[in-house]
N, CA, C and O atoms as a printed pandas DataFrame, in Angstrom:
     atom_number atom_name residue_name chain_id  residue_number  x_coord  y_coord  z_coord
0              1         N          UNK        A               1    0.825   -1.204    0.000
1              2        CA          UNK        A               1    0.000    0.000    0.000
2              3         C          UNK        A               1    0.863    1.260    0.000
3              4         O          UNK        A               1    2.063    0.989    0.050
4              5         N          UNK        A               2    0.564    2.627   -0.044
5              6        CA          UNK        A               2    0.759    3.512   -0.599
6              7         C          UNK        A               2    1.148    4.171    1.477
7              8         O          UNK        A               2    0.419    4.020    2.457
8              9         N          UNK        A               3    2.436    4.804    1.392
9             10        CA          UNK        A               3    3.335    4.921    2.254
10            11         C          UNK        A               3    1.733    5.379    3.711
11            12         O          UNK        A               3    1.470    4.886    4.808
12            13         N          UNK        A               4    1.014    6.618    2.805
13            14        CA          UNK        A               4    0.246    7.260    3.417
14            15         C          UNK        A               4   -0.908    6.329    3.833
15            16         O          UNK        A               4   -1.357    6.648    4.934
16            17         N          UNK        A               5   -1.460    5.370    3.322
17            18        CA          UNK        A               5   -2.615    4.572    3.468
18            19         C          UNK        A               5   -1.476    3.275    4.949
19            20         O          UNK        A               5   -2.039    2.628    5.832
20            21         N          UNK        A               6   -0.466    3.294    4.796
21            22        CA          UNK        A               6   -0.047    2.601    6.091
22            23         C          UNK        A               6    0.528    3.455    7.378
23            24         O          UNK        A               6    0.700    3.172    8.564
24            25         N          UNK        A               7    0.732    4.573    6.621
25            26        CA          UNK        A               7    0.465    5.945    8.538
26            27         C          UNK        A               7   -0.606    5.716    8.670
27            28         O          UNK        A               7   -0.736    5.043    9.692
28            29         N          UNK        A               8   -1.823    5.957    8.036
29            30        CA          UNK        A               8   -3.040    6.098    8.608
30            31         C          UNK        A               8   -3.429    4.800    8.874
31            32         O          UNK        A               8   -4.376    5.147    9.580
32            33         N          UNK        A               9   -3.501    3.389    8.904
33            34        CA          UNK        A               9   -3.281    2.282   10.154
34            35         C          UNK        A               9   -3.000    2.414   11.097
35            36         O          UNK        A               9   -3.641    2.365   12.147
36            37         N          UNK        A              10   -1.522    2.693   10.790
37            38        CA          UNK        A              10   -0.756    3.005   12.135
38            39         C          UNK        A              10   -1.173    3.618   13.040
39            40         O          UNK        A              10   -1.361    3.224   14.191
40            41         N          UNK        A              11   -1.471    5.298   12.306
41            42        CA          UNK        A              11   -1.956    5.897   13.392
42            43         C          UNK        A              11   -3.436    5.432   14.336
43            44         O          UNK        A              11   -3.481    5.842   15.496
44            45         N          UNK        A              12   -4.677    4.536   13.777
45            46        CA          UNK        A              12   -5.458    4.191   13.853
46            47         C          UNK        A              12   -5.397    3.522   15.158
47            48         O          UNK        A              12   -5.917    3.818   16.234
48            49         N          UNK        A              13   -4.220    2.013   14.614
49            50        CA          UNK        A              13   -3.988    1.285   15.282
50            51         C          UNK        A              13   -3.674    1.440   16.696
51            52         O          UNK        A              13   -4.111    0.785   17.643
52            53         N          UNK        A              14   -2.708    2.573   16.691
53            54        CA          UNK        A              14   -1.834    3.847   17.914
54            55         C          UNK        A              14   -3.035    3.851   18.507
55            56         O          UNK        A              14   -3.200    3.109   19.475
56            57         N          UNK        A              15   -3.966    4.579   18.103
57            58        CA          UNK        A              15   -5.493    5.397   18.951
58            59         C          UNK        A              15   -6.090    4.035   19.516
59            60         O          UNK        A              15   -6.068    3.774   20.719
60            61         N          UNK        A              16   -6.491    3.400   18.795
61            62        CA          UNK        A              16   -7.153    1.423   19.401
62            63         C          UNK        A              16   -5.793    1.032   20.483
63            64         O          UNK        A              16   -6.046    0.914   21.682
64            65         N          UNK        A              17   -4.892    0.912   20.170
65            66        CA          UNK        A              17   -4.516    0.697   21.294
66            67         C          UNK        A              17   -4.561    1.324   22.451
67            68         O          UNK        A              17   -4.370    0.756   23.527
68            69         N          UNK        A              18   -4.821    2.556   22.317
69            70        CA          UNK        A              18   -4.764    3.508   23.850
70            71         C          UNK        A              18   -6.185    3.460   24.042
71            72         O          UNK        A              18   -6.450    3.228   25.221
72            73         N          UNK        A              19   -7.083    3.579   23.393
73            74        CA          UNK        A              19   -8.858    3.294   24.104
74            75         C          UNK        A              19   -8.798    1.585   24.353
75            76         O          UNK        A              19   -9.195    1.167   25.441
76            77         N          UNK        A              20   -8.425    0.864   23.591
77            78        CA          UNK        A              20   -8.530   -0.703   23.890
78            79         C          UNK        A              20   -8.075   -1.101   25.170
79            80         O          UNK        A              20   -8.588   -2.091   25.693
80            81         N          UNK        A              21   -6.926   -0.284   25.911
81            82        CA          UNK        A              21   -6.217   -0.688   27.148
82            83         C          UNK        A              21   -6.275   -2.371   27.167
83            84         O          UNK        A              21   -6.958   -3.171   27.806
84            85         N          UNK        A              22   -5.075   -2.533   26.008
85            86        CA          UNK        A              22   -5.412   -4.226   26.255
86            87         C          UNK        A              22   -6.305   -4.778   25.755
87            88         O          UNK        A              22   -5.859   -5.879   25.432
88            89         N          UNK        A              23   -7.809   -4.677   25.341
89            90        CA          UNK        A              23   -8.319   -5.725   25.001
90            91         C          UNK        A              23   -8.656   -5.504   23.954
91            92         O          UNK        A              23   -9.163   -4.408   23.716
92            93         N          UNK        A              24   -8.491   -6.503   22.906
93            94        CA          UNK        A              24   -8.593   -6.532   21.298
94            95         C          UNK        A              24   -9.611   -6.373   20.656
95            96         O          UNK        A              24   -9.726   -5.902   19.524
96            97         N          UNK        A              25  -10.837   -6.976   21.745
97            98        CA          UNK        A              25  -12.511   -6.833   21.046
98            99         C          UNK        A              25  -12.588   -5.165   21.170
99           100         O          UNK        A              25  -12.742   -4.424   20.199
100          101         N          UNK        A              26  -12.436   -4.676   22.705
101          102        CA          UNK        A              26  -12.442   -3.138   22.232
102          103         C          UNK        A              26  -11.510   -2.374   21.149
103          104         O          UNK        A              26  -11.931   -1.282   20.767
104          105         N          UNK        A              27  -10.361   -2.815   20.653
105          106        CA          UNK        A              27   -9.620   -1.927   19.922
106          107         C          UNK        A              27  -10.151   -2.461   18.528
107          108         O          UNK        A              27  -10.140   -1.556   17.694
108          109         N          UNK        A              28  -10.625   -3.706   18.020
109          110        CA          UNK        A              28  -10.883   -4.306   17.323
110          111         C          UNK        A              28  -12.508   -2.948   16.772
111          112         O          UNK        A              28  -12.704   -2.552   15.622
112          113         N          UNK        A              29  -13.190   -2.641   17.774
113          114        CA          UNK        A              29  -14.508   -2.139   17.480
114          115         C          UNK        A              29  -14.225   -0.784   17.460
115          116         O          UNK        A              29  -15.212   -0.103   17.178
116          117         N          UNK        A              30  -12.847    0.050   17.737
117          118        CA          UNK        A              30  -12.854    1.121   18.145
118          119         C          UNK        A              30  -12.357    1.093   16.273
119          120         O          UNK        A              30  -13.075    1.799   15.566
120          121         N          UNK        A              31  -11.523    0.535   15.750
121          122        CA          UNK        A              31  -11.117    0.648   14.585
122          123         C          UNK        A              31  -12.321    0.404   13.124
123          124         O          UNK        A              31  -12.405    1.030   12.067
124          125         N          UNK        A              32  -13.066   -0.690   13.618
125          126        CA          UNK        A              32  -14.383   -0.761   12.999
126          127         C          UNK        A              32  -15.559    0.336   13.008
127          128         O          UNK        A              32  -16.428    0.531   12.158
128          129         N          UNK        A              33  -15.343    0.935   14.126
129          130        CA          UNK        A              33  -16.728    1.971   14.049
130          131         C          UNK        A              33  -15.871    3.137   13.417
131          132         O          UNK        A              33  -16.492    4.028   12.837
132          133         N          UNK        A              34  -14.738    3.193   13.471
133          134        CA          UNK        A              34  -14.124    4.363   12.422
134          135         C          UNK        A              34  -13.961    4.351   11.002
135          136         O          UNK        A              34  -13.898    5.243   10.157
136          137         N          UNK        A              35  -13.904    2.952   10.960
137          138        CA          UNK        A              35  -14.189    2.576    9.162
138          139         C          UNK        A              35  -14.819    2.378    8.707
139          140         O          UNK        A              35  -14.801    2.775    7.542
140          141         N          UNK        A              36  -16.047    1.530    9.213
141          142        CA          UNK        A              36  -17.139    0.571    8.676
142          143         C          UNK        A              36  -18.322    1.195    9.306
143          144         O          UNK        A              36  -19.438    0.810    8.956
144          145         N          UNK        A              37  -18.130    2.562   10.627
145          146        CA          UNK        A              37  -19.194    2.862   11.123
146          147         C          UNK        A              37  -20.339    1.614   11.598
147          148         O          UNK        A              37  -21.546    1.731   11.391
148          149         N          UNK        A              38  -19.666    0.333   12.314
149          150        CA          UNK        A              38  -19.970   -0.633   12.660
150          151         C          UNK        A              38  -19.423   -1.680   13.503
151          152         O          UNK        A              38  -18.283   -1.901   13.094
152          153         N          UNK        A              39  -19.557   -2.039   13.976
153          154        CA          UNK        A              39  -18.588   -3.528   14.597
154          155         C          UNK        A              39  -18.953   -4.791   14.119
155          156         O          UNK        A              39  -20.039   -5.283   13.810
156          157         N          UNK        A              40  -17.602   -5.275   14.130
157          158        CA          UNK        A              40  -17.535   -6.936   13.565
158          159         C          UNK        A              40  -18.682   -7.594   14.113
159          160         O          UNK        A              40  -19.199   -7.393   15.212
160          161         N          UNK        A              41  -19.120   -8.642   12.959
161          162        CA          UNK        A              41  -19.909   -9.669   13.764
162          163         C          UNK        A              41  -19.191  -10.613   13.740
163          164         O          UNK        A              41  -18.161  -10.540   13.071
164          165         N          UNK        A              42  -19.542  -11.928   14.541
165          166        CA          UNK        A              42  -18.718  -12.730   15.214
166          167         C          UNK        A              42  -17.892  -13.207   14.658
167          168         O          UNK        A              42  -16.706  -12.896   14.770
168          169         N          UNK        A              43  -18.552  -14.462   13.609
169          170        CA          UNK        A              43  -17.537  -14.387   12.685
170          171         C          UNK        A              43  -16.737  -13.448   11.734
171          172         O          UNK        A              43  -15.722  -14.102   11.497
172          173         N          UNK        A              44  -16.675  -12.667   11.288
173          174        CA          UNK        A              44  -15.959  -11.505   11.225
174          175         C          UNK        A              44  -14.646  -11.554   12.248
175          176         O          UNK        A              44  -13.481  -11.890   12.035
176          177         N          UNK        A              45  -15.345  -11.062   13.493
177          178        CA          UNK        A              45  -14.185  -10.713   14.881
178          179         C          UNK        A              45  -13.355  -11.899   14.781
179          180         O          UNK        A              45  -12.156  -11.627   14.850
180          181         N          UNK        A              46  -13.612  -13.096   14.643
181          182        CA          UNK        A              46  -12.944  -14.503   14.636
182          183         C          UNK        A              46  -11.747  -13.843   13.832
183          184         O          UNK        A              46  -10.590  -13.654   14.210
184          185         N          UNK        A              47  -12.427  -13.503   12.450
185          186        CA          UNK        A              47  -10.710  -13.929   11.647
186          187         C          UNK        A              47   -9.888  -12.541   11.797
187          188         O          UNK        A              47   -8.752  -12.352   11.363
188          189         N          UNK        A              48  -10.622  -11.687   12.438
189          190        CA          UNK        A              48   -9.496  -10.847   12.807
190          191         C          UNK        A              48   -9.149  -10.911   13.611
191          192         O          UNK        A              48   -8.429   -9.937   13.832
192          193         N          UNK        A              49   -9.201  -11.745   14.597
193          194        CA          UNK        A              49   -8.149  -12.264   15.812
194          195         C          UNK        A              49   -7.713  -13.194   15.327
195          196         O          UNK        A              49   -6.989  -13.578   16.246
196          197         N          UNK        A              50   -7.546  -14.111   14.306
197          198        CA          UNK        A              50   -6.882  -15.137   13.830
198          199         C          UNK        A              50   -5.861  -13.864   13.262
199          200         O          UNK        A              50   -4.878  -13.546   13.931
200          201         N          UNK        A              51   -6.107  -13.339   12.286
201          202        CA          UNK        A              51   -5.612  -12.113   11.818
202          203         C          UNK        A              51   -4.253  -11.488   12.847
203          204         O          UNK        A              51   -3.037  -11.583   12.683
204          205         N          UNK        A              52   -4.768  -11.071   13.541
205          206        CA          UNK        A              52   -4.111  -10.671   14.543
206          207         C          UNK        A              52   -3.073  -11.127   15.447
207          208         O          UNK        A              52   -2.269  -10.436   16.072
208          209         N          UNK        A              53   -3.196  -12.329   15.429
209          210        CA          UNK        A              53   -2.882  -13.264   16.084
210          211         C          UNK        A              53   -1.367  -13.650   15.576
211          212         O          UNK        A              53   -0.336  -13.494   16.229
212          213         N          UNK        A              54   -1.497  -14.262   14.083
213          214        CA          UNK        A              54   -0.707  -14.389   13.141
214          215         C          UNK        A              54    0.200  -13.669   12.771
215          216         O          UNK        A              54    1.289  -14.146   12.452
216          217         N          UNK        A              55   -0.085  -12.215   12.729
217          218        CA          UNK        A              55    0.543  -10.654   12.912
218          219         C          UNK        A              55    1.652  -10.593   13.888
219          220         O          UNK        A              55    2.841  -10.274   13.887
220          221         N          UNK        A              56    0.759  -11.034   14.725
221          222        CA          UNK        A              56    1.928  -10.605   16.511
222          223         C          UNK        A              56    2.485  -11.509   16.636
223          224         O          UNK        A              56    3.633  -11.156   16.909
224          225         N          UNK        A              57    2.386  -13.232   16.602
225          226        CA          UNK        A              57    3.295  -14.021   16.686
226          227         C          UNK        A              57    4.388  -13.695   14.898
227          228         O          UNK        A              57    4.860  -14.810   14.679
228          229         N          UNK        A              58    4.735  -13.014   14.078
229          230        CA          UNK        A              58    5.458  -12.967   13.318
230          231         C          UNK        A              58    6.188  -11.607   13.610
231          232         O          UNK        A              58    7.410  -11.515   13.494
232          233         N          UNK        A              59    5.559  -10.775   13.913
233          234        CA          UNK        A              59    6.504   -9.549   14.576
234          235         C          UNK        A              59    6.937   -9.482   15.958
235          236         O          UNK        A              59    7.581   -8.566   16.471
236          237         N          UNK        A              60    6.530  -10.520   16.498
237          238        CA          UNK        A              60    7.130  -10.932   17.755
238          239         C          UNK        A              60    8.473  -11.303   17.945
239          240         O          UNK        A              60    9.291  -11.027   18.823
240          241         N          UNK        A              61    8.539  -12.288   16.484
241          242        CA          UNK        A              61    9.724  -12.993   16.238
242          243         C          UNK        A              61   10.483  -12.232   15.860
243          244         O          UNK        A              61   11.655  -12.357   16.216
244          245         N          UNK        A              62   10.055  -11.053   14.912
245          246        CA          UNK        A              62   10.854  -10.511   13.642
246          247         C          UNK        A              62   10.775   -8.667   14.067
247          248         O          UNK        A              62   10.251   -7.851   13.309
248          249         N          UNK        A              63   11.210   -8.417   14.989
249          250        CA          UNK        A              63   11.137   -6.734   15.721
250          251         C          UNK        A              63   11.636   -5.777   14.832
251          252         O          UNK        A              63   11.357   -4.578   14.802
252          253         N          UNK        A              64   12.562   -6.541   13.951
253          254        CA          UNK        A              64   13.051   -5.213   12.959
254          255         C          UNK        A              64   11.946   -4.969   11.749
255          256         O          UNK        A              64   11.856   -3.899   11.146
256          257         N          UNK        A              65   11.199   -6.014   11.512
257          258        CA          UNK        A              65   10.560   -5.619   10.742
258          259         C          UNK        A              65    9.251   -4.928   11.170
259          260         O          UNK        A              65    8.528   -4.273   10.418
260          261         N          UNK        A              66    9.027   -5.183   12.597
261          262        CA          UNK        A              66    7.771   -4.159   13.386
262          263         C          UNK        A              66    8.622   -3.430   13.189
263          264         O          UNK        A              66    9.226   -4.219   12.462
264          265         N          UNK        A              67    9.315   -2.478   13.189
265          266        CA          UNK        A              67    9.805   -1.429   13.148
266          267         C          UNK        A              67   10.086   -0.561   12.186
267          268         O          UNK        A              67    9.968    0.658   12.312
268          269         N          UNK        A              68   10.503   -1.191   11.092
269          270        CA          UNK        A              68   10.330   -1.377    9.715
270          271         C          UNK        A              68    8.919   -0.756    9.211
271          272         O          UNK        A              68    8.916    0.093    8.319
272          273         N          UNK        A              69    7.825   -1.170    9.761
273          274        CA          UNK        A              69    6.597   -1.207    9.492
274          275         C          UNK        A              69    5.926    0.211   10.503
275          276         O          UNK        A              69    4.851    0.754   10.248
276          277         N          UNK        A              70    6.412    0.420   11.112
277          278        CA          UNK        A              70    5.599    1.223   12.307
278          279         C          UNK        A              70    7.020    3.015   12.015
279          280         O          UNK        A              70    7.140    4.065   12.646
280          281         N          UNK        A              71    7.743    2.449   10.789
281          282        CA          UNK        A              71    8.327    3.890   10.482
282          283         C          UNK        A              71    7.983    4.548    9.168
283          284         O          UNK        A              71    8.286    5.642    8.692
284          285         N          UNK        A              72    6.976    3.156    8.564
285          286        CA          UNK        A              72    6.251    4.216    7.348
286          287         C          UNK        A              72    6.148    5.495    7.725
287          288         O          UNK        A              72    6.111    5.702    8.937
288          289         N          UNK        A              73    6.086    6.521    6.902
289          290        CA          UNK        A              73    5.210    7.808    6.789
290          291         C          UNK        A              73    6.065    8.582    7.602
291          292         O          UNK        A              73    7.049    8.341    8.302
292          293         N          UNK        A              74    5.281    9.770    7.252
293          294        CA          UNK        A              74    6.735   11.204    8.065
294          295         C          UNK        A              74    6.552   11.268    9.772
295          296         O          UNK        A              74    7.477   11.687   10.467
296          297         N          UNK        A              75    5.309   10.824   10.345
297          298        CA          UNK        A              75    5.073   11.317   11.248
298          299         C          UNK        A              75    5.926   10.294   12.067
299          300         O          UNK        A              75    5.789    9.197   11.525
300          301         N          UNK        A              76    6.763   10.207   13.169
301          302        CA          UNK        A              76    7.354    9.253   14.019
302          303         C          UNK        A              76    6.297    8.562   15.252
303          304         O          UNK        A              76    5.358    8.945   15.950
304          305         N          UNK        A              77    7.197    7.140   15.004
305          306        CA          UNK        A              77    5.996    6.100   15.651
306          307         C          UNK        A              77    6.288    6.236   16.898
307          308         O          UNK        A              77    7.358    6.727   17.259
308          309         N          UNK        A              78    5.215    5.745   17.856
309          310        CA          UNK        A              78    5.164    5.763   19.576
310          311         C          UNK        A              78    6.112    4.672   19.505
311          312         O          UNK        A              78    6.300    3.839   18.617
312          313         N          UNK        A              79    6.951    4.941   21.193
313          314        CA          UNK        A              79    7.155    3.902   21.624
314          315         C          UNK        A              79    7.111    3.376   22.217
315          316         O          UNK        A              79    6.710    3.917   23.248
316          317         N          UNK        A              80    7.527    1.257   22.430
317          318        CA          UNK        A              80    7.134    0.404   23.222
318          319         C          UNK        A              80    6.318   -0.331   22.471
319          320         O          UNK        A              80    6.170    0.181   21.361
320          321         N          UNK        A              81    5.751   -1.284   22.615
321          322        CA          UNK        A              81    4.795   -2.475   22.706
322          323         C          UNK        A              81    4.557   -2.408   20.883
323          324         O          UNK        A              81    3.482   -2.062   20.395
324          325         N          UNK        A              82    5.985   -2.877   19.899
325          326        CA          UNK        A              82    5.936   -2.451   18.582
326          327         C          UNK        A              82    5.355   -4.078   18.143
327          328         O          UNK        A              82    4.481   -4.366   17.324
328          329         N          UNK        A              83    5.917   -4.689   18.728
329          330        CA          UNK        A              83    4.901   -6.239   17.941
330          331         C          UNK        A              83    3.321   -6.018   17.887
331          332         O          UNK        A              83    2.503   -6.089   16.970
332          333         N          UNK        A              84    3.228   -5.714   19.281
333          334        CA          UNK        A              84    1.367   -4.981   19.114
334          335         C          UNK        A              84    0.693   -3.873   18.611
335          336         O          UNK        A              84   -0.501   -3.577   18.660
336          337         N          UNK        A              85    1.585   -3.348   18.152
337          338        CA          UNK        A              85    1.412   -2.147   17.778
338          339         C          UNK        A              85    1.679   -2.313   15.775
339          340         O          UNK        A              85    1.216   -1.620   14.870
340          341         N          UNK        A              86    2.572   -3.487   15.732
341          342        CA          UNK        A              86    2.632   -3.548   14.359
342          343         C          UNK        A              86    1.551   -4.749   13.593
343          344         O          UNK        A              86    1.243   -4.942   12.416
344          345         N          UNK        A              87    1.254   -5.266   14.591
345          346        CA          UNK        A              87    0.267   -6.295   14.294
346          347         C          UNK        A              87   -1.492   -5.851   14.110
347          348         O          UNK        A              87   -2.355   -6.302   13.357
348          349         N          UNK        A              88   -1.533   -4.724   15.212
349          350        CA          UNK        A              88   -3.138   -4.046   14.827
350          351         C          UNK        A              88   -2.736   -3.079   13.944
351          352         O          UNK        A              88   -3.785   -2.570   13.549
352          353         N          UNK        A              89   -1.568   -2.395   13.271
353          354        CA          UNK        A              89   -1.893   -2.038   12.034
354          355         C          UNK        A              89   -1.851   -2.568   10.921
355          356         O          UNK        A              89   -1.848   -1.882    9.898
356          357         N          UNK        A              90   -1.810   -3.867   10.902
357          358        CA          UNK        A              90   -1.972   -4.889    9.856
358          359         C          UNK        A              90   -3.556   -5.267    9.664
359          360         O          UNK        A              90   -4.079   -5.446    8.564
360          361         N          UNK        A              91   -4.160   -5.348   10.802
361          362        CA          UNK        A              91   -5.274   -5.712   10.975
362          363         C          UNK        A              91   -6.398   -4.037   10.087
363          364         O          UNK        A              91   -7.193   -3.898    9.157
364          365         N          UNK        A              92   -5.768   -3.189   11.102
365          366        CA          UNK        A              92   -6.366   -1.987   10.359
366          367         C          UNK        A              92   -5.987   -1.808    8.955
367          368         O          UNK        A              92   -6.787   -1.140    8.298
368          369         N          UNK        A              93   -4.830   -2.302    8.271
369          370        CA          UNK        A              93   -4.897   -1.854    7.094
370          371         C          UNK        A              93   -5.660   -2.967    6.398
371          372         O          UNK        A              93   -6.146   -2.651    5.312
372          373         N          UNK        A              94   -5.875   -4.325    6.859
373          374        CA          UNK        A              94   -6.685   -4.818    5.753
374          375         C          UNK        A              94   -8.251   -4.350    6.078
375          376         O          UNK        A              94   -8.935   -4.376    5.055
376          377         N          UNK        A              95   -8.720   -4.076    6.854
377          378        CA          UNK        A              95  -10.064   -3.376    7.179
378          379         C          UNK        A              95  -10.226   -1.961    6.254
379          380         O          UNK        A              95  -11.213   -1.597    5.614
380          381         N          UNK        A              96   -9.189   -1.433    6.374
381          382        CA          UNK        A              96   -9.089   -0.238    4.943
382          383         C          UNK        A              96   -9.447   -0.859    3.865
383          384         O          UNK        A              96  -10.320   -0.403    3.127
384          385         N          UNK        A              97   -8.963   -1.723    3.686
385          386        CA          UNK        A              97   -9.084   -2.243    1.984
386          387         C          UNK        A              97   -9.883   -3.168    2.178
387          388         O          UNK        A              97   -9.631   -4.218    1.587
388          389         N          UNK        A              98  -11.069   -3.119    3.028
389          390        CA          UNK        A              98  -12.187   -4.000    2.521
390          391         C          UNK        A              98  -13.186   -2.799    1.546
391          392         O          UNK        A              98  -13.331   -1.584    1.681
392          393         N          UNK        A              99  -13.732   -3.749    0.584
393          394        CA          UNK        A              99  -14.694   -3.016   -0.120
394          395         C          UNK        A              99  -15.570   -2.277    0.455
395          396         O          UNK        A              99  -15.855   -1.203   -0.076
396          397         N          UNK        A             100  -16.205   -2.676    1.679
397          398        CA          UNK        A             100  -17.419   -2.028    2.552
398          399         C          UNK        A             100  -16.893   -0.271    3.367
399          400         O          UNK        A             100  -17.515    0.640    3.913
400          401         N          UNK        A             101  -14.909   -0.640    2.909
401          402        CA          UNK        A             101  -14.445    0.856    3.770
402          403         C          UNK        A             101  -14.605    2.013    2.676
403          404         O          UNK        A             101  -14.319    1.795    1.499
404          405         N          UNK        A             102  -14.968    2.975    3.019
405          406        CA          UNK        A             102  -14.635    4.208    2.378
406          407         C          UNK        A             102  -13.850    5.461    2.503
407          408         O          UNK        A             102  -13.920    6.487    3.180
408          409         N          UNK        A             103  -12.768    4.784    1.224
409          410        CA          UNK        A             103  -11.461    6.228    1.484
410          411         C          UNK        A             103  -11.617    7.186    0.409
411          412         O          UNK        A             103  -12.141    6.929   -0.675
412          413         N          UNK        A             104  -11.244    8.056    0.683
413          414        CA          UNK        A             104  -11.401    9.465   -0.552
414          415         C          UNK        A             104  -10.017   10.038   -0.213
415          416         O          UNK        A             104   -9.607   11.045   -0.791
């Protein structure tokens, strides 16, 4: 994706993590009602915690590339907690690019 369409994950992701305090169904819905003006239904929420899941155990392993990932774009990334932080903007950017999101 296009440098700017993965800041704005990021930054997304950044904001869900600080209202989510930890829990994924809330950051999960805080990122959905900003895109989709909705929250996941169940199945839905499933594969984005499979999603998610998959994310953080691979940037868990692989920190340079959370980092890598969380320095797209001009604005500089928070720090601390970059596996989780690089893993819900993975999640947010494929929620961008569902058909049902609308970017202009």
């Amino acid at each position: 994706n296009d440098p700017q369409f993965v800041e704005a994950a990021r930054h997304l992701a950044q904001r869900a993590l600080q209202e989510g305090r930890g829990n994924f169904d809330r950051q999960l819905d805080y990122i959905t009602l900003h895109l989709l003006s909705r929250t996941f239904q169940p199945a839905e929420r499933v594969i984005a915690m499979r999603a998610f899941q998959d994310f953080l155990n691979y940037y868990a392993s692989h920190p340079e590339d959370a980092r890598k990932l969380l320095s797209v774009g001009e604005s500089k990334p928070e720090e601390g907690a970059e596996a989780d932080s690089a893993a819900l903007t993975m999640v947010a950017n494929q929620i961008m690019n569902l058909d049902e999101a609308l970017n202009k």
